[in-house]
N, C-alpha and C positions, 0 to 999 in steps of 0.2 A: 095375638099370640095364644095359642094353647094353653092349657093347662098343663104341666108333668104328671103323667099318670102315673108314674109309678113314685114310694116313700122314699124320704129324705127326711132326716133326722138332723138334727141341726147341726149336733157334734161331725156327723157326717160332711155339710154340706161345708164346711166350712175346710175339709181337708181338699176341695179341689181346687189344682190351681192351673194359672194361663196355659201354662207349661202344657199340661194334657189335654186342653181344647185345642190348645197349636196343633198337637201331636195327632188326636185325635180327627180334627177338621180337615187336616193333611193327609190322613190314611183314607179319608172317603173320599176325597177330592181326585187323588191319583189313585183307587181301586186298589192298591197293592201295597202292602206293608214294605216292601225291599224298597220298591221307588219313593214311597212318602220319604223311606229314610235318609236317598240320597238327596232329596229336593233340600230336606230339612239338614244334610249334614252330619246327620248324628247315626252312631251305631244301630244296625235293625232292633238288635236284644234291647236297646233301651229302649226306643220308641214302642215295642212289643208291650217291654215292662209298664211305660207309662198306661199305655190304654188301659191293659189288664188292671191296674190298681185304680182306675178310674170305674174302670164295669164293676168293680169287688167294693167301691166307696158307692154306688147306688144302687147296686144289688139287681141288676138287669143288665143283658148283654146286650153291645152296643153294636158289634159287627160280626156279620154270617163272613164265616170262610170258606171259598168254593176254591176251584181249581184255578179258574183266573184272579186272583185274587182276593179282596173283599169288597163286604157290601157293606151298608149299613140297616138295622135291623128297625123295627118300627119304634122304638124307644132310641133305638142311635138319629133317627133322623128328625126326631123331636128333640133332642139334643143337641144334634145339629145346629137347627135352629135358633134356642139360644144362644149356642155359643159362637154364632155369627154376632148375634147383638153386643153380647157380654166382650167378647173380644172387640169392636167397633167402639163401643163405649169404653173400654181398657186406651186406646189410640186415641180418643177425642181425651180423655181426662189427660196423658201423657202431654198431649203437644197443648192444652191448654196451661197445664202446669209448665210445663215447660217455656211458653211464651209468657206467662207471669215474671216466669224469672230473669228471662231474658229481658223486660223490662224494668225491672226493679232498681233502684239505684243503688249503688256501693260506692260508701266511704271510704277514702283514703286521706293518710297524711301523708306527706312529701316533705322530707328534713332536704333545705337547701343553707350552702354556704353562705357568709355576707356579700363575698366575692362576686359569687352568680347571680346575685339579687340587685349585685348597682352594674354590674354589666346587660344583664339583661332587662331588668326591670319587672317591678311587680306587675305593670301595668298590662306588661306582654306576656307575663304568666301567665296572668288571668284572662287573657284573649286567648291564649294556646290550649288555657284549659276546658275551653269551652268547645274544641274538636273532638273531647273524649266523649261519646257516648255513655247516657247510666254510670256516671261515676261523678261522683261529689269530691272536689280533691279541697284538703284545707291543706296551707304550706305554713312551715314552722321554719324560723330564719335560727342559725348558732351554728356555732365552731365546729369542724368535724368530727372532733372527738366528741363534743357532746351529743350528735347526732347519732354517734355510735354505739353512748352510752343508751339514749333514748329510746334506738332499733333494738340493744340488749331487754331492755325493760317492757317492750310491747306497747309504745308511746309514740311508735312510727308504726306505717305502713310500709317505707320503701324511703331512702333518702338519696341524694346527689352530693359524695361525700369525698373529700381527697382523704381521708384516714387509711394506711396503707393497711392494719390489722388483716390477719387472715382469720376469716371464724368458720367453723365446717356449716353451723345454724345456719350462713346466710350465702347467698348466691349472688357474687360479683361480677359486671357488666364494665369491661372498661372502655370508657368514652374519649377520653383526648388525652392529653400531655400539654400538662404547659408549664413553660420557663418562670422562673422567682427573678426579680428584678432588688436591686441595691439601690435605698432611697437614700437622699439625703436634703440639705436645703438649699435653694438655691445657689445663696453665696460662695458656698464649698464643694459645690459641684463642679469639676472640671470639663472641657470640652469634648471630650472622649465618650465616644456613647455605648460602652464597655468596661467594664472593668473586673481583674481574676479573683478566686475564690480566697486564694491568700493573701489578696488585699483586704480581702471584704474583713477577712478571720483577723485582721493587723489592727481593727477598727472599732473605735466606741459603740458596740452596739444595743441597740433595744431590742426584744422580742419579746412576743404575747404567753409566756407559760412553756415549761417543759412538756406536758400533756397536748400545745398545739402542733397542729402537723410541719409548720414550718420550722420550729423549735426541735423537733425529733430529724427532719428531715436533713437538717444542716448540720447537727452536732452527729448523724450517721455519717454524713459522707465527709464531715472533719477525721471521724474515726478511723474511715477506711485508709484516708492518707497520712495517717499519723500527726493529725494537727491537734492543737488544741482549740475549745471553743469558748471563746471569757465572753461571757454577757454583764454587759454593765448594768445594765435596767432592764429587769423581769418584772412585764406588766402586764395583766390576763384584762388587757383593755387597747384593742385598736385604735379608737380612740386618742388613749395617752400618749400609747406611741408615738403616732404620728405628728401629735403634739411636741414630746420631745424633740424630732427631727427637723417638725417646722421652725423650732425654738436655736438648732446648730445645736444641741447640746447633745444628741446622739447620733445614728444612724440606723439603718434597720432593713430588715431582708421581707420583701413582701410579693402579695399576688399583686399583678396589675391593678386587676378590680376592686380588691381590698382601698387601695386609695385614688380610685377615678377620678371621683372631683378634684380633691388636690393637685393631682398632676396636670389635668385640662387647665386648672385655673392659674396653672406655675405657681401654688405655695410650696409644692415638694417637684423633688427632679429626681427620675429611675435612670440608671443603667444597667444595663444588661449583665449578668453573671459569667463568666466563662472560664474555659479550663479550670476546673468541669465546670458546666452548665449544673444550676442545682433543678431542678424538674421536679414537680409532683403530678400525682397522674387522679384525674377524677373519672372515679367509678360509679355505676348507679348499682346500689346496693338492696339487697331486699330480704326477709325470712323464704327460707324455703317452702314453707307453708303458702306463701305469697303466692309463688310461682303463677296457677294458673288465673291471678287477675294481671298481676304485674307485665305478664307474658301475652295480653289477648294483642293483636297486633295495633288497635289504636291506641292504647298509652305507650307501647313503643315508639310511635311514630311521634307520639308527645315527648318523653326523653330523647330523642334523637333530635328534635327540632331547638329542645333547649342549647346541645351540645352543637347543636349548627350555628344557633344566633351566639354561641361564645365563641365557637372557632376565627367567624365575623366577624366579631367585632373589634373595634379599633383601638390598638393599645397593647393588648394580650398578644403574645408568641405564644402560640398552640396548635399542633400537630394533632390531626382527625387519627384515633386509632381503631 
């Protein structure tokens, strides 16, 4: 490579950028400033301007104007020259940087319910999560509200949440619909594998907290039809709950999942909610800032497969939405 024969000052050298080699290596390429313009898109006056303050930052003319066009001048074609390199070298650093990043890994956290965790299992989260390409996923297991509270605080990256809240911060995905089920204990369980909403409201209940979604969910749709909602035992522990209900001393409105084992093993016994069905709808929730990791299409295909193995499986009434 040459030398540059002509000065460059360093305050100078520093004002040129890609932009005018583009410009530039395109007006000699196609001979004529009107056609370099349209190859590149851009108005002639600007691509004109560009060159001009490129020949005015090195203080020597870069292109002869004749009648066909232009040429390049003996300092334009030693410029030329670099700026074949300089720009080659601009494209290897880009797509180098750019495959760096492309393999870098990203962390995320994933707020999931208790529900989704004995339905699906940790063991198959962790098989599922390993489809994601460059992403590190840790899951954090609590209530939906606390999930919501934690996606507030910047303690999630994206959760799997029934909490019906509207926040404009965050971008809502809704995945299923599933039915709440009436537990109670065996002995007092009747044969009917059904039972209405105004029996359930007639009935000794437990639930986990005013702040959980089940608790909000049924004292709204008491509201709607002018019911009342008496809860006998407020307990921010599934757990106890379900304790009570095994014990006959209460009863209680839950997700399937929420008491899987019990039910499989006949220490508690569901029925079905009806007129009205009580329903809660899980969404996958995210920051808007999330957007484009949350969105690349293999963690899609990773929350879609969760909401596939719940639809699946056995126990849950849930509608794919």
């Amino acid at each position: 490579m040459p030398v540059l024969s002509f000065h460059l000052r360093d305050a100078e050298a520093r004002r040129i950028n890609l932009k005018q080699l583009i410009y530039f290596r395109k007006a000699i390429e196609a001979g004529n400033i009107t056609q370099a313009a349209k190859e590149l898109n851009v108005a002639q006056t600007a691509l004109g301007i560009q060159i001009r303050n490129l020949e005015k930052e090195l203080g020597v003319s870069l292109l002869e104007r004749h009648s066909r066009g232009v040429a390049a001048t003996p300092g334009g074609e030693l410029l030329n020259r670099y700026a074949e390199e300089i720009l080659a070298l601009a494209e290897e650093a880009r797509q180098a940087v750019r495959k760096l990043a492309d393999n870098q890994t990203t962390s995320l956290k994933l707020g999931l319910t208790p529900s989704i965790v004995r339905l699906v299992g940790d063991d198959i989260l962790i098989d599922l999560s390993r489809t994601i390409p460059n992403i590190a996923l840790r899951m954090v297991e609590e209530f939906s509200f606390v999930l919501m509270r934690l996606l507030e605080q910047g303690e999630l990256s994206c959760a799997l949440t029934f909490a019906p809240d509207q926040d404009p911060r965050f971008v809502r995905r809704a995945l299923l619909e599933e039915d709440l089920f009436y537990l109670t204990a065996p002995a007092l369980t009747p044969e009917s594998a059904t039972i209405t909403f105004r029996e359930v409201l007639n009935s000794e209940l437990a639930l986990t907290g005013r702040q959980d979604v089940v608790f909000r969910t049924v004292e709204e749709m008491a509201g709607r039809l002018g019911m009342d909602l008496a809860v006998a035992y407020e307990v921010q522990s599934i757990r106890a709950v379900k304790n009570l209900v095994a014990k006959g001393i209460a009863a209680t409105i839950m997700p399937y999942g929420a008491a899987e084992g019990e039910l499989r093993s006949g220490a508690l016994k569901a029925r079905l909610i009806v007129a009205p069905s009580v329903t809660r709808t899980l969404m996958f929730v995210y920051p808007r800032e999330m957007s484009a990791t949350v969105d690349d299409p293999h963690f899609r295909a990773f929350i879609d497969a969760i909401a596939d193995r719940l639809h699946a499986a056995e126990g849950p009434v849930t509608r794919r939405l």
